[in-house]
N, C-alpha and C positions, 0 to 999 in steps of 0.2 A: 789386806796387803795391797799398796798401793802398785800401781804399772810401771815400768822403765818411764823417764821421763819428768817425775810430779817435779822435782827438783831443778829441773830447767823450766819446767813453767813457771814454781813458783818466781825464779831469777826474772821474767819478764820484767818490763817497764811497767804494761797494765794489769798486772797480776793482781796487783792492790784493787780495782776496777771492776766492778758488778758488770756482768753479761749479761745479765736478767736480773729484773727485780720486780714481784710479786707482791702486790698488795691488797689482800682480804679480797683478792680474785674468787669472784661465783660466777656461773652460770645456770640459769634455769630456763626451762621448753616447758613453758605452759608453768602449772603446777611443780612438775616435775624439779627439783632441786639436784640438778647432778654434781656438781660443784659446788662447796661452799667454802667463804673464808678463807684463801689459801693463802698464806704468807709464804713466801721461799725466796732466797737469792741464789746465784749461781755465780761465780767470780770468772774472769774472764782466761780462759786457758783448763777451765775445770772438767772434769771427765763427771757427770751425774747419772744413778741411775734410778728411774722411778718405778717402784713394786709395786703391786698390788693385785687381787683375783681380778675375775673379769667384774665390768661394772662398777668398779672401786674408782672411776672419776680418771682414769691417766689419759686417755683418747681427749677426752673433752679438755684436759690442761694442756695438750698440744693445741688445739682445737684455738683455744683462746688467746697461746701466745702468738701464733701465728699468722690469727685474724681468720681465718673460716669460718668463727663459730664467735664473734668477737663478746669480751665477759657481759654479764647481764650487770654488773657493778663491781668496783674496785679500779684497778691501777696496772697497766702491764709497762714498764721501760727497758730498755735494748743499750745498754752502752748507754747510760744515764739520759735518754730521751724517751719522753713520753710517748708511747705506739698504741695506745690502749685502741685508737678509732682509726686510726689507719690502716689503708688495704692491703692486702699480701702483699702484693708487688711491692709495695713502699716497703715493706721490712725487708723481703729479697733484698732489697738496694744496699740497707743499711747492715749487711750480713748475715744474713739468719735462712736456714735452708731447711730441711725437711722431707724425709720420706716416708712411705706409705705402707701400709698394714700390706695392701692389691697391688701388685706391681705398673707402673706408669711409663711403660720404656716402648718404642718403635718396634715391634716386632720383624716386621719386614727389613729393617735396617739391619747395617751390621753392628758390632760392637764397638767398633772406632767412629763409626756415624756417629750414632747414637749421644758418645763421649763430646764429638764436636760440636754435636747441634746445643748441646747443652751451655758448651761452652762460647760457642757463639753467639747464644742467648741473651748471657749476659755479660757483650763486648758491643764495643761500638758498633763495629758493623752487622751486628743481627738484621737488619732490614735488607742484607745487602744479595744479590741473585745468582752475583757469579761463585762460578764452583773455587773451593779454596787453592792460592797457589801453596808449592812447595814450602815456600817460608810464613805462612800466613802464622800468627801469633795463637788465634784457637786450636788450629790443628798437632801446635810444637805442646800444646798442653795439654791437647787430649793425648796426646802418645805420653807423658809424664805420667796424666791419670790412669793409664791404660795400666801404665807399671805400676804404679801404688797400690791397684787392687788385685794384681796377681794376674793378669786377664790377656798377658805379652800372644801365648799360643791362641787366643782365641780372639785374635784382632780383626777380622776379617770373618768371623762367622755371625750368621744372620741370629739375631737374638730369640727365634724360635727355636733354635735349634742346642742354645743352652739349657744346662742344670738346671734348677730351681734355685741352687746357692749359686751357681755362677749368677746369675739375672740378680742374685742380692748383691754381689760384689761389686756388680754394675751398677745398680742404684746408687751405693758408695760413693763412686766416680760422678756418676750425675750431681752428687750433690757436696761434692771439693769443687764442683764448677766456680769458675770466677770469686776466689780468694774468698770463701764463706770465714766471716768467723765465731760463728755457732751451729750446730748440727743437730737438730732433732731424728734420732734412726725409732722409728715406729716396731719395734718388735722384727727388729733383722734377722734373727736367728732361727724365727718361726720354719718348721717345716726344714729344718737341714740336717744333715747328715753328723754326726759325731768330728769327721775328719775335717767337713764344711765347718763345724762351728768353728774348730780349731782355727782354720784359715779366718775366720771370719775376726776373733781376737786375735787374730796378729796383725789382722789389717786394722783395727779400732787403735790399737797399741801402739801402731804405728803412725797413725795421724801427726803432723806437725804441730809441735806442742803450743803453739800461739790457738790454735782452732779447739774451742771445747765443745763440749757435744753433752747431750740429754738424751738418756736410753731407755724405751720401755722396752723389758723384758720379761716373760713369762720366764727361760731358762737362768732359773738362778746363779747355777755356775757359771754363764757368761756375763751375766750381770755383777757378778761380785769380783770377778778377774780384772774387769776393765773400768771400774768405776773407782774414784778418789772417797767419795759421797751418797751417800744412800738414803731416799725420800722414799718412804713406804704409806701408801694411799689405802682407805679403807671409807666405803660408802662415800665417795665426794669430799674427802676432808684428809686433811694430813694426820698421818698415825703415828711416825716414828720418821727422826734423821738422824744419821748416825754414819760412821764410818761402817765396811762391809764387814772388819772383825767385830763390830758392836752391835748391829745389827743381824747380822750371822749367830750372834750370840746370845741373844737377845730374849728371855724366858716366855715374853706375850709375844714377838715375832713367830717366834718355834710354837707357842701353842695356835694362834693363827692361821699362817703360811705354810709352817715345813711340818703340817702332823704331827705335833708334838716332838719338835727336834731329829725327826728323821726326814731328811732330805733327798736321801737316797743315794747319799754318797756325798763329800767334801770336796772343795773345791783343790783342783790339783796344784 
């Protein structure tokens, strides 16, 4: 069941437009073959989400589109450009964003800090020393991203002092910084609370439909609520894509993944 939205995405102009394009992407460390082969696209405004047990290769396919980990052979493209050897920063540039398994946020800062420094990062004047005035252009859009992620009442508290899913919600925000339009969330929902995940798909759902994103998730139900598209990884290789009714459905997914079709309950 597709999220509120698929339908104004598809209406885009670049909706016809590859976001990602995957070709016979490996990586291998040493011997080691963690990745093999991967063929995948992802159309640009797409919600994806990539399954698989631990080990099944989805770390390392971020890894690679990225550039931290760049393929040992094949082909990565961003909006029909070649990026396979280019450095993170350069795909930063060209839209593509990315968060983390371990959280990556100022601690000491606040939560509106945090929002701005991000977004001052990737604005012209990042190099720049004086403190922000009142109408300064990153600050009018970290208070935007402040509200996007639910995060109004905790504007002003030091990020020690959040949740575990607040600090995810915040990641969020860091990473709508400066117009992305693609989103890699590394297992967002790790470690949250039932009511947390809840907030957590309504803040994925509610993304601006031009911005697609790529979700590793361990929590099945939130990976099937918020995805259009479903890449299921097994040993370094693709197993199964499919829509989440087809895959949810799916006889070798279920004996696989969900215990022989018990899940532990369906997606609400």
């Amino acid at each position: 069941m597709n999220e509120p939205g698929t339908a104004a995405r598809a209406a885009l102009p670049q909706a016809g437009q590859f976001a990602l394009e995957l070709n016979a992407v490996s990586r291998h460390f040493g011997a080691l073959v963690a990745m093999a082969d991967i063929d995948m696209t992802v159309r640009a405004g797409e919600r994806r989400a990539v399954l698989g047990s631990n080990g099944a290769g989805k770390t390392t396919l971020f890894n690679a589109i990225t550039g931290d980990y760049p393929p040992t052979s094949g082909r990565v493209r961003l909006f029909g450009e070649d990026v396979t050897y280019l450095p993170v920063h350069e795909r930063i540039r060209r839209g593509l964003r990315r968060t983390y398994q371990i959280s990556l946020l100022f601690s000491g800062l606040t939560v509106i800090e945090n929002i701005f420094l991000a977004c001052r990062g990737v604005g012209r004047g990042r190099h720049s020393l004086f403190r922000p005035r009142r109408d300064d252009g990153a600050m009018e859009m970290a208070e935007t991203l402040l509200h996007a992620v639910h995060l109004d009442d905790r504007r002003d508290t030091p990020v020690a002092e959040l949740s575990h899913g607040q600090q995810r919600q915040l990641e969020v925000a860091l990473a709508l910084s400066g117009a992305p339009r693609l989103i890699l969330f590394d297992e967002p929902a790790a470690g949250l609370s039932p009511s947390e995940r809840g907030d957590l798909v309504e803040i994925l759902q509610s993304l601006p439909p031009h911005v697609g994103f790529i979700l590793i998730e361990h929590d099945m139900d939130v990976a099937l609520r918020v995805a259009e598209r479903v890449t299921m990884m097994h040993n370094g290789r693709i197993f199964k894509q499919g829509t989440p009714d087809e895959i949810e459905s799916d006889p070798e997914v279920q004996e696989l993944y969900l215990g022989h079709g018990d899940n532990g309950g369906g997606r609400a």
